[in-house]
Residue frames as a rotation matrix with the C-alpha (Angstrom) as fourth column:
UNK 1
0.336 0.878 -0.339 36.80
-0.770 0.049 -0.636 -4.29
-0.542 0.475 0.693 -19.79
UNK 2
-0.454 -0.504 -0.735 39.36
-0.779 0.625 0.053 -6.51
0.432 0.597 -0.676 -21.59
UNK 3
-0.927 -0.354 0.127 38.74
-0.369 0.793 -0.485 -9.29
0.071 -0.497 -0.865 -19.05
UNK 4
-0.258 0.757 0.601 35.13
-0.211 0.563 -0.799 -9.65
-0.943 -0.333 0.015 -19.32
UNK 5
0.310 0.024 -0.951 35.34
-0.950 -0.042 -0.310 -9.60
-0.047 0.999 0.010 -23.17
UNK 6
-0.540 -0.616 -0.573 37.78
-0.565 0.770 -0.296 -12.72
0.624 0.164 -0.764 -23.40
UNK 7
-0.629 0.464 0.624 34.87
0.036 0.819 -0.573 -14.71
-0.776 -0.338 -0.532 -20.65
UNK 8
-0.966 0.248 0.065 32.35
0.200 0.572 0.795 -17.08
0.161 0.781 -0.603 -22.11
UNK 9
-0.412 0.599 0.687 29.23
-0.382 -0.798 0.466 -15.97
0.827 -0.071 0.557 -22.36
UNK 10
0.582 0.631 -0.513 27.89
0.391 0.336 0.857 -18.44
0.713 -0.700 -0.051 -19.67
UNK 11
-0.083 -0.651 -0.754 30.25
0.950 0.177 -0.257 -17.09
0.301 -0.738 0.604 -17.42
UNK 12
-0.912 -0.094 0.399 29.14
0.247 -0.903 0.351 -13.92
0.328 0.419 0.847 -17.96
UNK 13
-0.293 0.950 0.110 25.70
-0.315 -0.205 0.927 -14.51
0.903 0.237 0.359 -17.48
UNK 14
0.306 -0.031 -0.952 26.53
0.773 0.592 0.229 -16.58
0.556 -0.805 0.205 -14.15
UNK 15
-0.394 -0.702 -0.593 28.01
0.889 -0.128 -0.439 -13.77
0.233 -0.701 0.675 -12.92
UNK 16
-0.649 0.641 0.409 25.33
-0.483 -0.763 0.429 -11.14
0.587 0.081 0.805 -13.69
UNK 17
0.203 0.972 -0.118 22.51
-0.417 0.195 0.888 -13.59
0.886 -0.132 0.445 -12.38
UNK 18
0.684 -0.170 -0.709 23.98
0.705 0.405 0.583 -15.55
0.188 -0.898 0.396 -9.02
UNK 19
0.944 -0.281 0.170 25.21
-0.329 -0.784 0.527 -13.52
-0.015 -0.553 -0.833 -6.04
UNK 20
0.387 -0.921 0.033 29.11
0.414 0.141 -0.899 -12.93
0.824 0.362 0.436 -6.23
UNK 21
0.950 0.299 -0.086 30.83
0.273 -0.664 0.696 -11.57
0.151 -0.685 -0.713 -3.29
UNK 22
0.012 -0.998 0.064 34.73
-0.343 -0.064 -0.937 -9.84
0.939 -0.010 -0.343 -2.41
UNK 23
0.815 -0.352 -0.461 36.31
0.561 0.277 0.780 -10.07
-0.147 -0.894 0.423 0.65
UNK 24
0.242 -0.566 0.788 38.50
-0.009 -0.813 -0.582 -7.06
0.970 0.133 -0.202 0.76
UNK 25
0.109 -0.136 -0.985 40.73
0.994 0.022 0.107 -6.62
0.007 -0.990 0.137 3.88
UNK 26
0.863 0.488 0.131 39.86
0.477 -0.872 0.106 -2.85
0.165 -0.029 -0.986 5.35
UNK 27
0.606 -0.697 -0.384 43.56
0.510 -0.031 0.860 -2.68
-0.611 -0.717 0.336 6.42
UNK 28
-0.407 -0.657 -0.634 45.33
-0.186 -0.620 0.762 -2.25
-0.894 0.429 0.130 3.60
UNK 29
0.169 0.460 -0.872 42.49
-0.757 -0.506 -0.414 -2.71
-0.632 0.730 0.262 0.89
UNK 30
-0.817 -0.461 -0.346 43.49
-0.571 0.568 0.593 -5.86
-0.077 0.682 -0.728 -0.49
UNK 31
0.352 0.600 -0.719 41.45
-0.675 0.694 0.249 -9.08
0.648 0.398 0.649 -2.01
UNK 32
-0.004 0.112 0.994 41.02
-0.771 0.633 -0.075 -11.70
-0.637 -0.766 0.084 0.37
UNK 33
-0.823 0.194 0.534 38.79
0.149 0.981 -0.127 -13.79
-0.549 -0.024 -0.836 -1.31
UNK 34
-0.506 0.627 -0.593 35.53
-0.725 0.063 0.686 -14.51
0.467 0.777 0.422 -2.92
UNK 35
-0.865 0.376 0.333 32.06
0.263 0.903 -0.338 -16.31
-0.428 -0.205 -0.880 -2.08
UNK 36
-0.740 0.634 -0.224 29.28
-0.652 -0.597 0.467 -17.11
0.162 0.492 0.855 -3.79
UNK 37
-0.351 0.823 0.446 25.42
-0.441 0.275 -0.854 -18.49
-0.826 -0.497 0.267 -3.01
UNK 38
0.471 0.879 0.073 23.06
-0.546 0.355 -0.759 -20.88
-0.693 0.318 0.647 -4.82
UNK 39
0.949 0.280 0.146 23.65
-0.148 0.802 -0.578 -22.47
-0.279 0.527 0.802 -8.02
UNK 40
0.781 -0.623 0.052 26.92
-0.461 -0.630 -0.625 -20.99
0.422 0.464 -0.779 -8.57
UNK 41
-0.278 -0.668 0.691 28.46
-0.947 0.312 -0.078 -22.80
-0.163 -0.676 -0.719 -5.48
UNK 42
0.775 0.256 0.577 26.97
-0.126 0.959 -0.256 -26.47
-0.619 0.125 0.775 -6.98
UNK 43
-0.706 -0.458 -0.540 29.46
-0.628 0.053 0.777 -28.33
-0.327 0.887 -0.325 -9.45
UNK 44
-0.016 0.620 -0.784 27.17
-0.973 0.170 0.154 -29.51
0.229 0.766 0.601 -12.41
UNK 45
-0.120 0.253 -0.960 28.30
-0.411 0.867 0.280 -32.94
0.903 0.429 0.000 -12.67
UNK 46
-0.929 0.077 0.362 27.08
-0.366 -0.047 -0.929 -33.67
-0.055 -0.996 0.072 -8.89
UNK 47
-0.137 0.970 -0.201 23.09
-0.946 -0.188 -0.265 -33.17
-0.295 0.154 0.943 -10.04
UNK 48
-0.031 0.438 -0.898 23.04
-0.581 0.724 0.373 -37.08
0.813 0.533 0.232 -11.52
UNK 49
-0.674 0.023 -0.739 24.09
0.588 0.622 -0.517 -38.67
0.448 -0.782 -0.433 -8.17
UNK 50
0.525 0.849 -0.053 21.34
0.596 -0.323 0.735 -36.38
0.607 -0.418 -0.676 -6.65
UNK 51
-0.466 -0.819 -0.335 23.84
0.767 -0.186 -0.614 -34.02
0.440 -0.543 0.715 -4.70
UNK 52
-0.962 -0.102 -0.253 21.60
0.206 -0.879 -0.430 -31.27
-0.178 -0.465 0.867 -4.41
UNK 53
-0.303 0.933 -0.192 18.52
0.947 0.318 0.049 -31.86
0.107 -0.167 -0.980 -2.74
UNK 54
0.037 0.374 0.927 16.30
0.064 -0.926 0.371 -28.52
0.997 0.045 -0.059 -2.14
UNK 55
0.918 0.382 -0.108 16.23
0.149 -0.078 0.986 -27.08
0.368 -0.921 -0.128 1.33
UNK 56
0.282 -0.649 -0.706 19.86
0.764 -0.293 0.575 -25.81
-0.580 -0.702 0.413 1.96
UNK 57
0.928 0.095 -0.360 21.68
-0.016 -0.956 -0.293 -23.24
-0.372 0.278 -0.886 1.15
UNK 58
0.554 -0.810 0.193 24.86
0.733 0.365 -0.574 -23.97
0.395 0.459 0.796 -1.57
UNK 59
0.994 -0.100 -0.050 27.87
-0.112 -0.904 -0.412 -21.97
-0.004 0.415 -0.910 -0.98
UNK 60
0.768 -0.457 0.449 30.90
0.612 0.317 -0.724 -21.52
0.189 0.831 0.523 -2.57
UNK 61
0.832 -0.516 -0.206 34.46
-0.398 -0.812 0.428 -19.52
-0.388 -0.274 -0.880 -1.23
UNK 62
0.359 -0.880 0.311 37.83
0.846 0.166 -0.507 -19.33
0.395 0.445 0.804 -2.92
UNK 63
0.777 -0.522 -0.353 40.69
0.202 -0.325 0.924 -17.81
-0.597 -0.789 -0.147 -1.02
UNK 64
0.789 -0.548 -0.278 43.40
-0.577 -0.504 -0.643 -15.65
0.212 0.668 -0.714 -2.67
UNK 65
0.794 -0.126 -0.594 46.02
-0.070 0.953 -0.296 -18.42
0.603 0.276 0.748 -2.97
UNK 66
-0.314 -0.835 0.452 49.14
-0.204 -0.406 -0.891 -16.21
0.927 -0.372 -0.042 -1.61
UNK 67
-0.113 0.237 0.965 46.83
-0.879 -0.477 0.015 -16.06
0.464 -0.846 0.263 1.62
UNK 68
0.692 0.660 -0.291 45.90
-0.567 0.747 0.346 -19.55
0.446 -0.074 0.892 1.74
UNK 69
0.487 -0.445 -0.752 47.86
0.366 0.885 -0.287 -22.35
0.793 -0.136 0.594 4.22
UNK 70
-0.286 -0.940 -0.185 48.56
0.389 0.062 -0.919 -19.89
0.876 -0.335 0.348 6.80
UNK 71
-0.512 0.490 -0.706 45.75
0.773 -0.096 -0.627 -19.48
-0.375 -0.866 -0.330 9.16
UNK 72
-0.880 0.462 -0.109 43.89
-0.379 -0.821 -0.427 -17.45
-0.287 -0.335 0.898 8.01
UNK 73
-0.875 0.410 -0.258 41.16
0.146 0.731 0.666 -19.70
0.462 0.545 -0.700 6.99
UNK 74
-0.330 0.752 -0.571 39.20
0.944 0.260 -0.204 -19.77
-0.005 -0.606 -0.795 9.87
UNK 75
-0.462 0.298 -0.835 38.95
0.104 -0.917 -0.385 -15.84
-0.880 -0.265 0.393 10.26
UNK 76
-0.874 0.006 -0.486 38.01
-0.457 -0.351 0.817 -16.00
-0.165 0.936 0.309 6.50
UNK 77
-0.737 0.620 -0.270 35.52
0.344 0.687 0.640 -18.47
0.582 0.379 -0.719 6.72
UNK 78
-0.341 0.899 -0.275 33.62
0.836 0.155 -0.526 -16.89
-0.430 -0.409 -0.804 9.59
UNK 79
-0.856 0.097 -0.508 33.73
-0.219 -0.958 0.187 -13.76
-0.468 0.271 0.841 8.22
UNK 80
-0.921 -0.340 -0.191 31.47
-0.351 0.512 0.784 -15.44
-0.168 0.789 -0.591 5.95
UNK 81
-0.600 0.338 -0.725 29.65
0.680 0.693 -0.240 -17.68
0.421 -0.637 -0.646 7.87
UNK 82
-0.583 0.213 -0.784 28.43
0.601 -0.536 -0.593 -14.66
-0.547 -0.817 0.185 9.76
UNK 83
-0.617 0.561 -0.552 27.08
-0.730 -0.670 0.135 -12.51
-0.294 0.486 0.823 6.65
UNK 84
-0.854 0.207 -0.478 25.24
-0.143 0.789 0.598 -15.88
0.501 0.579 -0.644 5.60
UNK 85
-0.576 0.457 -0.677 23.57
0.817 0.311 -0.486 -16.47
-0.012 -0.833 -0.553 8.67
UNK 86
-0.497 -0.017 -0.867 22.72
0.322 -0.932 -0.167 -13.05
-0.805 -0.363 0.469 8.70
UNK 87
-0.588 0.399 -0.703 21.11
-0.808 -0.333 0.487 -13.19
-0.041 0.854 0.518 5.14
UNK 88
-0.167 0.533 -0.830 19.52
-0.388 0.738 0.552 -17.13
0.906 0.414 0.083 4.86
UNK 89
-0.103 0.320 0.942 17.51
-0.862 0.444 -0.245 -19.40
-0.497 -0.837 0.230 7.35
UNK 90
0.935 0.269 -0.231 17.88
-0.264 0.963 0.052 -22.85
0.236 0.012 0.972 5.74
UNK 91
0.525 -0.753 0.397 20.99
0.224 0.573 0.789 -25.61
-0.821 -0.325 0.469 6.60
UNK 92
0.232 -0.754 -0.614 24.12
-0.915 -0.384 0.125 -24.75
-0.330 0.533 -0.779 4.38
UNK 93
0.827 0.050 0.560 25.53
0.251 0.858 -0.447 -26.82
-0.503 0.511 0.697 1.91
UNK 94
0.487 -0.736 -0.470 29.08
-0.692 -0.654 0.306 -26.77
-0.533 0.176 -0.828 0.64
UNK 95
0.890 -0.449 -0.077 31.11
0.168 0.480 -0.861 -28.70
0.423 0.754 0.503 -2.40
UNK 96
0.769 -0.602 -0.213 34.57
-0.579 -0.798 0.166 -29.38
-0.270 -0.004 -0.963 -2.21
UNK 97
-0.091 -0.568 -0.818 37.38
-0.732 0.595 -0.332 -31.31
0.676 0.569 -0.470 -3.69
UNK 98
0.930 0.271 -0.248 38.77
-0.012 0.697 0.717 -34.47
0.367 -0.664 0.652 -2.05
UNK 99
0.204 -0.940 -0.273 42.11
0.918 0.280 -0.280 -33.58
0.340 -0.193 0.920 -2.16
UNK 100
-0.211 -0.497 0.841 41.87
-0.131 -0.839 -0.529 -30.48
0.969 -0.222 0.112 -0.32
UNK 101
-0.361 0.038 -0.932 42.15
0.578 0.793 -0.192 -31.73
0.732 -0.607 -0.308 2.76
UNK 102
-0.891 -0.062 -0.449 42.73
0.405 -0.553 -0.728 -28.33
-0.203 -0.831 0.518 4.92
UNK 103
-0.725 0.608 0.324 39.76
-0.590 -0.790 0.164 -27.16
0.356 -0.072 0.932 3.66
UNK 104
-0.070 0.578 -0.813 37.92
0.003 0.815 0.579 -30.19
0.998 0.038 -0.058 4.33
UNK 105
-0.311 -0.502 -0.807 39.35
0.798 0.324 -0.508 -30.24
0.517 -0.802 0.300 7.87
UNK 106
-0.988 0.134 0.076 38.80
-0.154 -0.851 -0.502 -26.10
-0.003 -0.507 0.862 8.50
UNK 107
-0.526 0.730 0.437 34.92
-0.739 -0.646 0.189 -26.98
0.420 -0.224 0.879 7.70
UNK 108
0.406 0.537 -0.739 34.33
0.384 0.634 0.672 -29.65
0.829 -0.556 0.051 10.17
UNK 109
-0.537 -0.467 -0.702 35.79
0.768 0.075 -0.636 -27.68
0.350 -0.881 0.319 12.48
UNK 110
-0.737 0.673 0.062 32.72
-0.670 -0.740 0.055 -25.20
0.083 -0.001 0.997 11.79
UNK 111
-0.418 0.785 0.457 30.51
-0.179 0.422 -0.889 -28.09
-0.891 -0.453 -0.036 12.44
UNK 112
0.174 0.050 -0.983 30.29
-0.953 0.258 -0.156 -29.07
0.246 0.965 0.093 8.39
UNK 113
-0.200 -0.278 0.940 29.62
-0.415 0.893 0.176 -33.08
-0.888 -0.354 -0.294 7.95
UNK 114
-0.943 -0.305 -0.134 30.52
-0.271 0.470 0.840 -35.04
-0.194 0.828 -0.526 4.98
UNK 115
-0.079 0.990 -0.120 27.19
-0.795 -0.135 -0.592 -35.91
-0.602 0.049 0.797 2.95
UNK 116
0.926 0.139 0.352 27.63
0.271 0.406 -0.873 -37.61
-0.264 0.903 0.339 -0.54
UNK 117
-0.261 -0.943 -0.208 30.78
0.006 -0.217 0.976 -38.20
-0.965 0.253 0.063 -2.51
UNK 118
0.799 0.570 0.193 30.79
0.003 0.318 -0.948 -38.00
-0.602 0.758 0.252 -6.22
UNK 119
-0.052 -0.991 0.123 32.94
0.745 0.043 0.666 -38.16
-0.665 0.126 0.736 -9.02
UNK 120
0.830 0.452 -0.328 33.60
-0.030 -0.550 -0.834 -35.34
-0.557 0.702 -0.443 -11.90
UNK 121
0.460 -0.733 -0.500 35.80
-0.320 0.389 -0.864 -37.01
0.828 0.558 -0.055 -14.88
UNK 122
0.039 -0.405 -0.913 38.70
0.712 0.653 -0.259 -38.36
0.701 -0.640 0.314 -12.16
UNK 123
-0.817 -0.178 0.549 38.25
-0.261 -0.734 -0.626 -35.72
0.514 -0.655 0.554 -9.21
UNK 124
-0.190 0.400 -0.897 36.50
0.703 0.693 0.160 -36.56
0.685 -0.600 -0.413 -6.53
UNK 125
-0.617 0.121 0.777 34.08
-0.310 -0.946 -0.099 -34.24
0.723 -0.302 0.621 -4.75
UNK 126
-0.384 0.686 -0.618 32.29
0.914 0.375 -0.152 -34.10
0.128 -0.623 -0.772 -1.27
UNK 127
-0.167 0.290 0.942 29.24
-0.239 -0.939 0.247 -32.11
0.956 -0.184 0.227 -0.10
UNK 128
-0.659 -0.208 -0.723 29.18
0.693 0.206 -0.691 -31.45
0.292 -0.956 0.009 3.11
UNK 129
0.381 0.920 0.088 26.15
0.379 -0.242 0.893 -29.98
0.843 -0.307 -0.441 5.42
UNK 130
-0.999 -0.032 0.010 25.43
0.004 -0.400 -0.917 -27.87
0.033 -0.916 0.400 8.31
UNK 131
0.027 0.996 0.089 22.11
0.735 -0.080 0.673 -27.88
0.677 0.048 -0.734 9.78
């Protein structure tokens, strides 16, 4: 209970209202990861350059960091990919830095194509489509 005390309330309220998901391996019970749908998976300062027309579906996945650079991306991402598909019928939509390359790299290899760049303060962000 400590830990949701000490968030802000928007964060609070983001996480009560937009869909949150684990990723729990069945093996030995651990956190994986984390994705989440809709607005939650936009970054705010995107919306002036128009980043997010209507008509896809946003989403949003963070990978438990220990796990992260050693293959397991791809099994993580369809894992994903598959409950998505399986829940929405419009083209996907996905934020992500510019300087993360491997991730940049793991979702064109899912058939993800660079859309719009923007900037937020000096970070540099692309969204990238599936249809």
């Amino acid at each position: 209970m400590g830990v949701v005390q000490d968030l802000p309330f928007n964060a609070i309220k983001e996480l009560l209202a937009d869909e949150y998901y684990c990723v729990i391996d069945k093996s030995n019970e651990e956190l994986v990861g984390y994705f989440c749908m809709g607005k939650s998976a936009q970054v705010p300062a995107g919306f002036p350059f128009g980043a997010y027309p209507e008509g896809f579906v946003d989403i949003g996945i963070g990978m438990k960091p220990e796990l992260t650079g050693r293959g397991n991306g791809s099994i993580f991402f369809s894992f994903i990919l598959r409950y998505i598909y399986r829940n929405a019928h419009s083209p996907l939509r996905l934020t992500v830095a510019t300087f993360n390359h491997r991730a940049i790299h793991l979702y064109e290899k899912f058939g993800f194509v660079s859309k719009m760049k923007f900037l937020n303060n000096s970070i540099g962000f692309i969204t990238m489509i599936k249809e």
